[in-house]
C-alpha positions in Angstrom: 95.4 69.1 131.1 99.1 69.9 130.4 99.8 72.6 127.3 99.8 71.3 123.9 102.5 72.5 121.2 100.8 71.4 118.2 99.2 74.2 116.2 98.0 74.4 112.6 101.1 75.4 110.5 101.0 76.6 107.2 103.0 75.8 104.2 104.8 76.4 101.0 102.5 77.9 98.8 100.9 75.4 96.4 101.6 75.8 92.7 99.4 78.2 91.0 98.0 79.9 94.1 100.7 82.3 94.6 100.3 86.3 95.5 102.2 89.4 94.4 104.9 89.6 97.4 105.9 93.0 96.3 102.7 94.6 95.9 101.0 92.8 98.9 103.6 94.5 101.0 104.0 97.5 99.5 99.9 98.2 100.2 100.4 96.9 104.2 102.9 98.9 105.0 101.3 101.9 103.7 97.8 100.8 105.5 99.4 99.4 108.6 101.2 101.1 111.4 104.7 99.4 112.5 105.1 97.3 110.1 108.5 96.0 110.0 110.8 93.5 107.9 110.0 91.4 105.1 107.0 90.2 104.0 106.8 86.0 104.0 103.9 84.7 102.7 103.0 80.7 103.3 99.8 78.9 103.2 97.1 77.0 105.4 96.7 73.7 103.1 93.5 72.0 104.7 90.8 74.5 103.5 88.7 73.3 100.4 87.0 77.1 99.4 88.6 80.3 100.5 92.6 80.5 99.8 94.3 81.3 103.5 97.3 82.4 103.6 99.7 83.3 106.8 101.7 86.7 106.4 104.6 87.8 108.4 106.3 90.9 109.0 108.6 90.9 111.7 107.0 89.3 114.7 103.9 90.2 113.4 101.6 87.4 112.3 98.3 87.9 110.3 95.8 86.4 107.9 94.6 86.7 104.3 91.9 85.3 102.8 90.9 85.5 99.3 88.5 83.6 96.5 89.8 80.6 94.9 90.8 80.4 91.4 88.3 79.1 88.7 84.8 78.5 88.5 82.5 80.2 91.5 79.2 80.3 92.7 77.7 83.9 92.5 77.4 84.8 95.7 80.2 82.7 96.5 83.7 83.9 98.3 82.6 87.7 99.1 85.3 88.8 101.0 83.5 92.3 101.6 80.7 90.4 103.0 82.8 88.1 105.4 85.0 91.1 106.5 81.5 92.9 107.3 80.1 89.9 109.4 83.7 90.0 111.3 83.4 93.8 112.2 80.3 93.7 113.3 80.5 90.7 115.2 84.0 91.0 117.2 82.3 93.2 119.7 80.0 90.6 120.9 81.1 87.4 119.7 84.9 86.9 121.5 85.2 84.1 119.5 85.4 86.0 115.9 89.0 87.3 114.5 90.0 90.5 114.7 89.7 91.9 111.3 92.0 94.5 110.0 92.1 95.5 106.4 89.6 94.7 103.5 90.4 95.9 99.4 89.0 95.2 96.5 92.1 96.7 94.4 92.1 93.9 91.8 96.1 95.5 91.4 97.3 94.2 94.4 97.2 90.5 94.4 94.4 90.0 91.5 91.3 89.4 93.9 89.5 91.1 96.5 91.2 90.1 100.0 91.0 90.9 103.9 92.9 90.5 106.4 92.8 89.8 110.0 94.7 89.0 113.3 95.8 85.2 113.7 94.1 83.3 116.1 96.6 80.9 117.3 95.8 77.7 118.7 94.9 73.9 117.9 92.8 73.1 115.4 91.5 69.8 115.0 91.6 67.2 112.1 91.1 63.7 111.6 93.1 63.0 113.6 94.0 64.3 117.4 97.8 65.8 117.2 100.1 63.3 119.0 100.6 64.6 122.3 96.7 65.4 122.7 94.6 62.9 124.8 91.2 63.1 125.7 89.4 60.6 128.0 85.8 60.0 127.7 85.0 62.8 129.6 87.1 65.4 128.1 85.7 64.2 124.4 82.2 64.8 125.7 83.0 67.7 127.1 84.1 69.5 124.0 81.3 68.3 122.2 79.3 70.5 124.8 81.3 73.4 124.3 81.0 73.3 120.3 77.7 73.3 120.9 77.2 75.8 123.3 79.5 78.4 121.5 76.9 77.5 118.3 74.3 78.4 120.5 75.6 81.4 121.9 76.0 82.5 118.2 72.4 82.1 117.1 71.7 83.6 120.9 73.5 87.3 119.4 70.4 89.9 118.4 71.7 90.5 114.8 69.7 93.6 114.4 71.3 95.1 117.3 74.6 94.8 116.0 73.8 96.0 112.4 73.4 93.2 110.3 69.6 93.1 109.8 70.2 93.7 106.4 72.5 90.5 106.4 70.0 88.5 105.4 66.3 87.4 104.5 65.1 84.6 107.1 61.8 85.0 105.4 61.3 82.3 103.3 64.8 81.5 103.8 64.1 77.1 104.0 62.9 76.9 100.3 65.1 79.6 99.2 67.9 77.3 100.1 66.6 74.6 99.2 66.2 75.6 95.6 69.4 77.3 95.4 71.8 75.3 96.6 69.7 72.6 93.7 70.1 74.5 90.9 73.9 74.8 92.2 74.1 71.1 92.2 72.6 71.1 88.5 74.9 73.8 87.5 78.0 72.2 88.6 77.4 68.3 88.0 79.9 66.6 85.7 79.2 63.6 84.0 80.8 61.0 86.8 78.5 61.8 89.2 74.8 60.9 90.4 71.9 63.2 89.3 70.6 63.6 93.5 67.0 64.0 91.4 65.5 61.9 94.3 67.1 63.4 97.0 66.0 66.9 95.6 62.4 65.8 95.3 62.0 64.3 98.4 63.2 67.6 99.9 60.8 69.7 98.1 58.0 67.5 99.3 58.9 67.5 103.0 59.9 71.4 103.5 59.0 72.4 107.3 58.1 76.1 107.8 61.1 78.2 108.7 62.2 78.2 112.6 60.1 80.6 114.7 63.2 82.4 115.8 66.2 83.4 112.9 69.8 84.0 113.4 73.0 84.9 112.2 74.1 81.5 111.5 77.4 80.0 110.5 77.0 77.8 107.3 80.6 76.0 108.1 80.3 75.6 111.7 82.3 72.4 112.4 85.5 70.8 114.8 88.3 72.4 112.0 86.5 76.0 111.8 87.1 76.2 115.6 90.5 77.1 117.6 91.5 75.6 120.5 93.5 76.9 123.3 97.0 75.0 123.2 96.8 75.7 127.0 93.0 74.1 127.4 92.3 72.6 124.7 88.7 71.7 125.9 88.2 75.8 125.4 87.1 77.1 122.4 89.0 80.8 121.4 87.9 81.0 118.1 85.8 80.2 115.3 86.9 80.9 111.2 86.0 80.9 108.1 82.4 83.1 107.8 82.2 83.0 104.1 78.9 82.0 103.7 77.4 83.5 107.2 74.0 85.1 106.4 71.0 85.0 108.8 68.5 82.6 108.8 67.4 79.3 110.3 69.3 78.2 112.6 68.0 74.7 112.9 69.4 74.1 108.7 72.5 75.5 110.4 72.6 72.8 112.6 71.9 70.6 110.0 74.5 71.6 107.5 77.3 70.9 110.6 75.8 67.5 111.8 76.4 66.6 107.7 80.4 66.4 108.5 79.4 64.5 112.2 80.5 61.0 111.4 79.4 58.4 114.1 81.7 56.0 115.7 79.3 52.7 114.3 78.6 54.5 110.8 78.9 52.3 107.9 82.5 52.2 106.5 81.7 54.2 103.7 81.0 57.1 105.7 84.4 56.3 107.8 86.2 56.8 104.5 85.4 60.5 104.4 85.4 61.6 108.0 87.6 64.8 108.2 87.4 65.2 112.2 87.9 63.1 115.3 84.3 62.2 116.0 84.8 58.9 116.5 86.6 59.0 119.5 85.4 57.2 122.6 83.0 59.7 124.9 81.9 62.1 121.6 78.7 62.4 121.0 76.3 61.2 118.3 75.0 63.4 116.1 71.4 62.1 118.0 73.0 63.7 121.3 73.9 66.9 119.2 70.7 67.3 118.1 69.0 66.6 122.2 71.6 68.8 123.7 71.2 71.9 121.3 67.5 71.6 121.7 67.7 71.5 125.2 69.6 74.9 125.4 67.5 76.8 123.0 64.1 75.4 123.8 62.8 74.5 120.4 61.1 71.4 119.7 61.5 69.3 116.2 59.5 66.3 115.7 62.2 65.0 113.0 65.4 66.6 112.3 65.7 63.8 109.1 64.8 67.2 107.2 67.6 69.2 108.2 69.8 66.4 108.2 69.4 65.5 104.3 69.7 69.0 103.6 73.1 69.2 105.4 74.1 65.8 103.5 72.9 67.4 100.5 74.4 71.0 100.6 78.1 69.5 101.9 77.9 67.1 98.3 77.1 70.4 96.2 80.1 72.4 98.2 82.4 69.3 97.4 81.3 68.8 94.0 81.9 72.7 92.9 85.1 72.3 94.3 85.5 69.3 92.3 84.3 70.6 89.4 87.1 73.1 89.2 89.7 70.3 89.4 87.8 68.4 86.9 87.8 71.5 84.3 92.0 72.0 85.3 90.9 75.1 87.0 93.2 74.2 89.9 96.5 71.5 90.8 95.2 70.8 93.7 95.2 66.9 94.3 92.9 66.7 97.0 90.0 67.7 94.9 90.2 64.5 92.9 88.8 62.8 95.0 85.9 64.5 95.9 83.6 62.9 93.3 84.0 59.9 95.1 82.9 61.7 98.6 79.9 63.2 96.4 78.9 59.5 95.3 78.7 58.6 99.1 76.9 61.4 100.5 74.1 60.5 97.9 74.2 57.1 99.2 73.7 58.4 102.7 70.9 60.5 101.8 68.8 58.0 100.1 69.3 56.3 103.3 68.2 58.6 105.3 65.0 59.4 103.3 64.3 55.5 103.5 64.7 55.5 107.4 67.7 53.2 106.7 70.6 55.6 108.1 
């Protein structure tokens, strides 16, 4: 497969979500060796939580990542806690960023921040960039590798590397289950449904948590993954860890198979498909499911739990988001449509509760 050029550029910084230049570089270059040149800042634009920025100084490119403006979820956007997971996990996980700098010097740029090496490569979107083809084959054959670089992260003995305190898998099924409600609850605006049903149903058909616990992802999904512009069927990185904890890793696979659109979905779903999972040889989210199994050796009777709970969880991230838009926390025009996107993921999770999806 010849080398593709297309990588994941950033932007102008959007209105509103600027950082203090002078300050920002002031701090590097008195933290960082060899730093050199002027600091330019632009910005990733496709991220819906975290604020990413791309820094350059010289011919030295790195990352920031900071919380967004307005309204948050408590344990929302820690950057201390996603700067931990990264240290501890770039030893043993090739795929994590190199991190490089955490502060929480509210002076600097207003927010806590970290920063971290670039991983440069192709990440994918809705749609595959121009000069990228895959065949059948190639399209199932990244599916594989999503799923086996998801495996090999639950596969990593968290205690081992320092992060037993990461987390509580105890429990953790209900606990999420409960919390991510009450964030629904706390976050609804008027022009959007109540999920009451899909909230019951969930309480009343809670499995026990998996017999095995892991550092799991929370995000883990075709656009939180690089691809080498070389290969692009190899996977060289995986981003944003914001909400990493450890827990169950079969609710992380649920929470990614939420985003997994099939190709004969109804067209509502179509509508808000952020990622080329359409394409001819990718697999269902049915095949997801069979093929993680496989590796790990753990047997479901019905994922339709996990499922809903993914369904659910991705309406409550999108309709938090939207709430800030709603409340003119933020300018950013892609959040005004997210209502609409909560409306249909209800809509799919009735479905799926009524064997219908």
């Amino acid at each position: 497969m010849k080398s593709i050029k297309s990588i994941d550029e950033p932007i102008e910084v959007r209105e509103g979500e600027q950082i203090n230049q002078k300050n920002l570089e002031m701090f590097l270059k008195s933290h960082i060796p060899d730093l050199n040149g002027e600091l330019i800042i632009s910005q990733f634009p496709s991220g819906f939580s975290n604020l990413t920025y791309l820094l350059k100084l010289g011919e030295r490119e790195m990352v920031l990542r900071k919380p967004p403006y307005g309204k948050k979820a408590k344990s929302a956007h820690d950057m201390a806690r996603e700067y931990k997971i990264l240290n501890a996990l770039k030893p043993v996980f090739p795929y994590a960023p190199t991190p490089l700098l955490y502060s929480e010097e509210l002076d600097i740029i207003g927010s806590p921040f970290y920063l971290m090496e670039r991983v440069k490569g192709i990440i994918l979107r809705k749609k595959l960039p121009k000069e990228l083809m895959l065949s059948k084959i190639d399209a199932r054959k990244l599916c594989e590798n999503l799923i086996s670089v998801f495996y090999e992260l639950h596969s990593i003995d968290y205690k081992a590397i320092g992060l037993e305190d990461f987390g509580k898998p105890e429990g953790y099924v209900r606990r999420q289950v409960d919390g991510w409600s009450k964030r629904y609850m706390d976050a609804r605006t008027d022009d959007v449904p109540d999920f009451e049903k899909v909230m019951q149903w969930m309480q009343d058909n809670m499995p026990k948590d998996c017999k095995t616990s892991s550092i799991i992802h929370n995000d883990y999904k075709f656009d939180n993954v690089v691809l080498n512009h070389e290969d692009p069927l190899h996977i060289i990185g995986v981003l944003d860890w914001e909400m990493a904890t450890i827990g169950d890793p079969l609710m992380d696979l649920g929470s990614s198979l939420a985003y997994w659109v099939n190709r004969d979905d109804p067209e509502n779903l179509q509508m808000i498909r952020q990622m080329p999972t359409t394409l001819e040889g990718m697999m269902t989210r049915e095949e997801l499911i069979e093929f993680y199994l496989s590796k790990t050796g753990l047997k479901v009777e019905s994922f339709d739990f996990y499922l809903c709970f993914g369904i659910f969880r991705l309406a409550v991230i999108a309709q938090q988001i939207y709430y800030r838009f709603y409340h003119g926390q933020t300018k950013d025009k892609r959040f005004q449509m997210l209502a609409f996107a909560v409306k249909i993921l209800e809509e799919t999770a009735l479905k799926l509760i009524n064997n219908d999806y």
